[in-house]
C-alpha positions in Angstrom: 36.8 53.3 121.6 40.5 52.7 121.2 41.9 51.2 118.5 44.7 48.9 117.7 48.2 49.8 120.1 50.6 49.6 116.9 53.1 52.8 117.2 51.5 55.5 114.9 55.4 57.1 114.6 58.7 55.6 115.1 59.1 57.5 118.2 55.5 57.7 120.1 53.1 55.1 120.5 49.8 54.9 122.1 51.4 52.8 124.1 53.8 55.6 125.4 50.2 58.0 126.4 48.8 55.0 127.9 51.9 54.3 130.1 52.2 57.9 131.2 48.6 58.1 132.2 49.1 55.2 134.4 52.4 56.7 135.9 50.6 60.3 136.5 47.4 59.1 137.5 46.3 60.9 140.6 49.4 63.8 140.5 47.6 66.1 138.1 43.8 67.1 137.7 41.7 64.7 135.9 39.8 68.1 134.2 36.4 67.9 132.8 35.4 67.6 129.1 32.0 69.5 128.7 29.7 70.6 125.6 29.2 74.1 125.1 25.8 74.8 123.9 26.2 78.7 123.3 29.4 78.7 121.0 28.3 75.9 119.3 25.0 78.0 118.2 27.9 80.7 117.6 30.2 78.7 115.5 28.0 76.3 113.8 29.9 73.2 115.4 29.3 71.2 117.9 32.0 72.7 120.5 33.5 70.4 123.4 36.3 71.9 125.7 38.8 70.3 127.7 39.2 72.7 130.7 43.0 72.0 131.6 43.2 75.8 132.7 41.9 73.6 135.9 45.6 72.2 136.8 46.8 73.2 139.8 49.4 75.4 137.9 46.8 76.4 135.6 48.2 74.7 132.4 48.4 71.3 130.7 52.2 71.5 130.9 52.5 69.5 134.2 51.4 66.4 132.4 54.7 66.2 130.5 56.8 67.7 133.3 55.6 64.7 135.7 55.6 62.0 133.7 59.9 62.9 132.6 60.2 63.0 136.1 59.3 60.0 137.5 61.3 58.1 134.6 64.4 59.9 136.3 67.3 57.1 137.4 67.8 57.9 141.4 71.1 59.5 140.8 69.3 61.9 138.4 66.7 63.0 141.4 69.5 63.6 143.5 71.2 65.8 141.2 68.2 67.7 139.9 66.5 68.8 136.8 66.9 72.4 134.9 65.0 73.4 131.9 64.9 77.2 130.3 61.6 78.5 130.1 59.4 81.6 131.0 56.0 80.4 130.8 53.9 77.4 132.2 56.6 74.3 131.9 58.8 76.5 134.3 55.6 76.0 136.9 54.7 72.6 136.4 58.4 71.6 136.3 58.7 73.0 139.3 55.7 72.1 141.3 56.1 68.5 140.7 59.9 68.7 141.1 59.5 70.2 144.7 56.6 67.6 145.6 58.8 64.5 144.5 62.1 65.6 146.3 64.0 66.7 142.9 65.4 70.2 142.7 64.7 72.4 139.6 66.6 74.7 138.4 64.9 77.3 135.9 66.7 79.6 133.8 64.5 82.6 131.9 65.6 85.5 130.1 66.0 88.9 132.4 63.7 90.5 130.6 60.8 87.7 132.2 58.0 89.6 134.1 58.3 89.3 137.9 55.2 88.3 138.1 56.5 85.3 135.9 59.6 84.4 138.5 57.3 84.9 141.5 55.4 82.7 140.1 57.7 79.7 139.4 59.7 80.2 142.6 56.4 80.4 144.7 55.9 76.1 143.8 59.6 75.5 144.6 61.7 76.2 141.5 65.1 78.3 141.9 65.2 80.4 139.3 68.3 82.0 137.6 68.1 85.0 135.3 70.3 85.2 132.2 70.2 86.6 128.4 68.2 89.2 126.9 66.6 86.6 124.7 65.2 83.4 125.1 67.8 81.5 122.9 70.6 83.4 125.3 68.8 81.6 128.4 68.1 78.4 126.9 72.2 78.5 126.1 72.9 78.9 129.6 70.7 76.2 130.8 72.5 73.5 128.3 75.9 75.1 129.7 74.8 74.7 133.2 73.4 71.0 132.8 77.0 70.0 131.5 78.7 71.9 134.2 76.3 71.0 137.5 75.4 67.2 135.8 71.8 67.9 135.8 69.2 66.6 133.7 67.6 69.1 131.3 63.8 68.9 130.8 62.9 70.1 127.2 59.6 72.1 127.7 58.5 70.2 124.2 60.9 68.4 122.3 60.9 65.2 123.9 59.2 62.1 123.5 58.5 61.7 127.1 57.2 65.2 127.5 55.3 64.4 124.3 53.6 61.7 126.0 52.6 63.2 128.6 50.6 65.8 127.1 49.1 63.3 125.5 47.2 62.1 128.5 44.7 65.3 127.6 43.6 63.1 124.4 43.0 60.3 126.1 40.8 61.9 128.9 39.3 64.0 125.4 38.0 60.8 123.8 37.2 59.1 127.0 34.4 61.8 128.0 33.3 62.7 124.4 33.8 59.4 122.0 31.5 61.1 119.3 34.3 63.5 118.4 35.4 63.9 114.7 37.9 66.5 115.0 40.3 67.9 117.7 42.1 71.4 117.1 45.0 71.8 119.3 46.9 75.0 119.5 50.7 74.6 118.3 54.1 75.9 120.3 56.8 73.9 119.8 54.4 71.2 119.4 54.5 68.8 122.2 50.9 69.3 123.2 49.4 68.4 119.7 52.4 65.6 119.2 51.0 63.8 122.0 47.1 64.4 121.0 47.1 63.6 117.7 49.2 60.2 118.5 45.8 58.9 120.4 43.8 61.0 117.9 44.8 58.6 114.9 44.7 55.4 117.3 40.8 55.8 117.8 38.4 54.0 115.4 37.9 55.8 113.1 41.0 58.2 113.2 39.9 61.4 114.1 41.1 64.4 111.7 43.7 66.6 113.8 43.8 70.5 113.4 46.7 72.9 114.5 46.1 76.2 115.9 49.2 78.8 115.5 49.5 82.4 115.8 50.1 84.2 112.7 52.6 86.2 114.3 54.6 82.9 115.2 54.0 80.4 111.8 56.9 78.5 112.6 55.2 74.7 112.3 53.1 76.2 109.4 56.2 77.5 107.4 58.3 73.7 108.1 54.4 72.3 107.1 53.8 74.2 104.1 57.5 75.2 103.2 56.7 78.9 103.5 59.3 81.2 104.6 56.7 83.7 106.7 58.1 85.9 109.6 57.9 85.5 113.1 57.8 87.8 115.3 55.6 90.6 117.3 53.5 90.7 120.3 51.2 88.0 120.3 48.3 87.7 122.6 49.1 83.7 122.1 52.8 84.4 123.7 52.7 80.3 124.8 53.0 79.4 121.4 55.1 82.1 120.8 58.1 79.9 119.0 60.5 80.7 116.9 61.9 77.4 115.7 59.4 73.8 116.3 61.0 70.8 118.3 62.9 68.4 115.6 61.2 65.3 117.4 57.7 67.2 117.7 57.6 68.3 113.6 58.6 64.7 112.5 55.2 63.9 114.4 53.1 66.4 113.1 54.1 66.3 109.6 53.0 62.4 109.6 50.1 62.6 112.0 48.2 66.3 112.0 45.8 67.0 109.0 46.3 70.6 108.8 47.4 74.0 110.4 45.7 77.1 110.8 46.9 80.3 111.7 44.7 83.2 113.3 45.1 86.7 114.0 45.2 89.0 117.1 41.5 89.7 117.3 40.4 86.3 117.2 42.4 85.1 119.9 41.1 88.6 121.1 37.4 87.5 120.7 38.2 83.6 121.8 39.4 85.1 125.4 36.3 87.5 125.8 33.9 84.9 124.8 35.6 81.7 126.9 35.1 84.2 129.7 32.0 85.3 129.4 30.0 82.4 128.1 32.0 79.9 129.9 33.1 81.9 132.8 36.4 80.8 132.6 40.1 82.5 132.9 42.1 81.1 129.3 45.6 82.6 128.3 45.4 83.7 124.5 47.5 80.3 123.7 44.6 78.4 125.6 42.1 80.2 123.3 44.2 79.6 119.9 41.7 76.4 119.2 38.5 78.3 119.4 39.8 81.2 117.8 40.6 78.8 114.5 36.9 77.5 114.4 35.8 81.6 114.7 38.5 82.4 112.2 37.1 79.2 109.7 33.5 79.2 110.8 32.6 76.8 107.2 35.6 74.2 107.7 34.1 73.3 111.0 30.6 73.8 110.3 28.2 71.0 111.5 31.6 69.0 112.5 31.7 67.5 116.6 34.8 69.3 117.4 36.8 69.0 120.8 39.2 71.6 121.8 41.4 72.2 124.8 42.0 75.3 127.1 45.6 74.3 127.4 46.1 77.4 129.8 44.5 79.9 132.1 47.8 82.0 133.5 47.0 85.7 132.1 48.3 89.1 133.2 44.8 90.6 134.7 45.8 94.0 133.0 46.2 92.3 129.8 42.4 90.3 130.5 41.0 93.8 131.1 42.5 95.3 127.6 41.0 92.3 126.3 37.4 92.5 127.4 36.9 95.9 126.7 39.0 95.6 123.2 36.1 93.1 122.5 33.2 95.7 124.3 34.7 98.2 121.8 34.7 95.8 118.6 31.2 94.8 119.4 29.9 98.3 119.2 29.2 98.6 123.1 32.2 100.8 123.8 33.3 103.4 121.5 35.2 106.7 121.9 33.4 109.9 119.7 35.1 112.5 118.2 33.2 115.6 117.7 33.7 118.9 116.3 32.4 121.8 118.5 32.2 125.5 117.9 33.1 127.3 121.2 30.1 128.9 122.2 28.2 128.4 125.7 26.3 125.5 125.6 27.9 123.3 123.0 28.3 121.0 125.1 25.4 120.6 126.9 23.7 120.2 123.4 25.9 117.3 122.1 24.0 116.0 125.5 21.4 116.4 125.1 21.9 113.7 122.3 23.4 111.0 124.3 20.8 111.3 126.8 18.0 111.1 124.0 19.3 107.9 122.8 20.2 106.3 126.1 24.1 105.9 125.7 25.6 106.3 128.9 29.2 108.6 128.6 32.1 107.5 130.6 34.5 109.6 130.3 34.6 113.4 128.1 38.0 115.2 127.0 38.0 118.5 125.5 40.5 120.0 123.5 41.1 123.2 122.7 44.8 124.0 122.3 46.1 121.3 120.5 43.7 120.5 117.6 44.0 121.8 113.8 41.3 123.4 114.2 40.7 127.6 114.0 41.2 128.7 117.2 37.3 129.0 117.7 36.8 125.5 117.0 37.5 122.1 119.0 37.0 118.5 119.5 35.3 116.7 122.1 36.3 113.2 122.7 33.4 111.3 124.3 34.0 107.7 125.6 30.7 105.9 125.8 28.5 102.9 126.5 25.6 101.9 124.6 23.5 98.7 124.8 24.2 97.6 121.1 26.0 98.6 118.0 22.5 99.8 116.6 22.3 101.9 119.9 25.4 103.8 119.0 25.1 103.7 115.2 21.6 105.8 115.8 23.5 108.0 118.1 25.9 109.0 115.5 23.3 109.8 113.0 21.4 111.6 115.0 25.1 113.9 115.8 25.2 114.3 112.3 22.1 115.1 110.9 22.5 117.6 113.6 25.4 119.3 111.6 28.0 117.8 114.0 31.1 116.3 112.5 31.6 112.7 113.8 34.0 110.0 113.8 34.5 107.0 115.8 38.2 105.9 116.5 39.0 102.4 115.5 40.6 99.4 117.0 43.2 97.4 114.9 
């Protein structure tokens, strides 16, 4: 149940969240809330998930798109919006845009995937390439918006974006009251800005987590005063910011009770798991909440935590890498490197092994020239599937005791 409607910042009130749900109500997906039995039993919390991978664009980031909009004066329409962004606000900008008559005007860096453009242009939005960087296209937006007299649509740094993200909290609490924690992942911060202003307004408050990359620390380093790097390839590239929004980290720093940063292979294992227990596409941003509870199993232990799949739009390459990244970590996939002599039936003895311990091979290269071996030696590499990592670990033992040298090439 909600609490009291005082404002919770000087700049966003419950008040604000309420009035945007009203104004968005029926233009966006109401998207479920629903208890997940399995990664609670693998956590050791109580796991709720807000499925906003469900939007029509795939991502939470209409919410805040829609509800700026239709606080737009009529000469404002008429003129059009632009914003500078590569990732879901371009699509939800631009969907709703096109549906309500306004035109959008998107500016992304030329190094933006075509996939990425396609994408944006296919629900209406005109985009226009520019920069080598971000920061080089979001310049050319603000230069444009002075020049054309549009209105420029801040992808996070504004308090009526901010409010409209919010509307996920209030649908959050609404389906699952029992909550006592929510763990939002962290971009610029509009997302968790929003959710943690109706987070604080319930009765009792309920404790607010953020979720960032550790790649990308940015609202960790302004929280903690830390002065760690950002940078890299980040599976979690929505939350891939540099710099937080001014407005946004003035909210955070009053409202959220803590930030947590996780690596690579728990957004990794947070993708592979979404999808296979849940059956459900999420982008590695999306998964940035349940990769925190994997990555701090004991902080959330025995808590009622609700998280949200913010986004589902992920290259289906980059899924693939994933799920078999996560097959190989696991101990189902592996790749085997084995030293041969180079006699007849080597070979067929090493199996001989395999098919003795039921591991099925996928695929075999043998190397004969370029090893550092003598020249009557080589290496085998076998790629494999077994059932389980006990499977394979008996496999290599068995290689071994055999008198064959074995190693198994790792994953980062």
């Amino acid at each position: 149940m909600m609490g009291t409607e005082t404002s919770l910042s000087p700049t966003l009130t419950v008040d604000d969240v309420r009035a945007a749900a009203e104004r968005i109500k029926g233009a966006v997906v109401r998207t479920p809330t629903m208890h997940s039995q399995t990664l609670s039993k693998i956590t050791g919390a109580e796991i709720w998930l807000k499925f906003e991978n469900l939007q029509f664009t795939a991502a939470y980031k209409e919410r805040g798109a829609l509800n700026a909009l239709l606080q737009l004066t009529d000469e404002q329409r008429q003129r059009g919006v632009i914003a500078a962004s590569a990732g879901n606000h371009s699509q939800g900008l631009s969907y709703h845009g096109t549906r309500l008559g306004v035109p959008v005007t998107i500016v992304m860096p030329r190094t933006t995937p075509t996939v990425k453009v396609m994408q944006t242009e296919a629900v209406g939005g005109k985009v226009v390439l520019e920069g080598e960087t971000f920061d080089e296209a979001y310049a050319h937006a603000r230069k444009l918006e002075q020049e054309l007299g549009l209105t420029f649509v801040h992808p996070f740094d504004d308090p009526q974006v901010a409010a409209g993200q919010g509307t996920v909290a209030l649908e959050l609490f609404e389906d699952a009251p029992e909550l006592d924690c929510i763990v939002v992942p962290i971009g610029g911060g509009g997302l968790i800005s929003g959710m943690a202003t109706v987070a604080k307004a319930q009765e009792p408050p309920v404790t607010v987590i953020g979720a960032e990359a550790r790649l990308y620390p940015s609202s960790y380093n302004a929280w903690h005063g830390t002065h760690m790097p950002c940078g890299g390839d980040t599976l979690a590239e929505g939350i891939a910011v540099k710099e937080p929004g001014k407005f946004t980290q003035g909210i955070i720093e009053e409202l959220v009770d803590d930030i947590l940063l996780v690596d690579e292979p728990h957004l990794e294992e947070a993708v592979s798991l979404l999808l296979q227990i849940e059956k459900t596409v999420v982008e590695g941003a999306g998964a940035a909440g349940l990769a925190a509870v994997l990555a701090h199993r004991d902080r959330f232990a025995g808590k009622k935590v609700g998280l949200v799949l913010c986004g589902g739009n992920i290259d289906t390459r980059l899924l693939a890498n994933v799920l078999l990244r996560d097959l190989a970590r696991s101990g189902r996939l592996a790749r085997l490197q084995i030293t041969l002599q180079d006699r007849p039936g080597a070979l067929f003895k090493v199996m001989r092994e395999f098919d003795k311990h039921n591991v099925n091979i996928i695929e075999i290269y043998h190397q004969r020239i370029f090893t550092n071996l003598p020249a009557k030696g080589l290496v085998t590499d076998i790629e494999c599937e077994a059932r389980d990592r006990e499977q394979l670990e008996a496999l290599v033992k068995s290689l071994t005791n055999k008198g064959y040298h074995v190693t198994q090439v790792e994953l980062n």
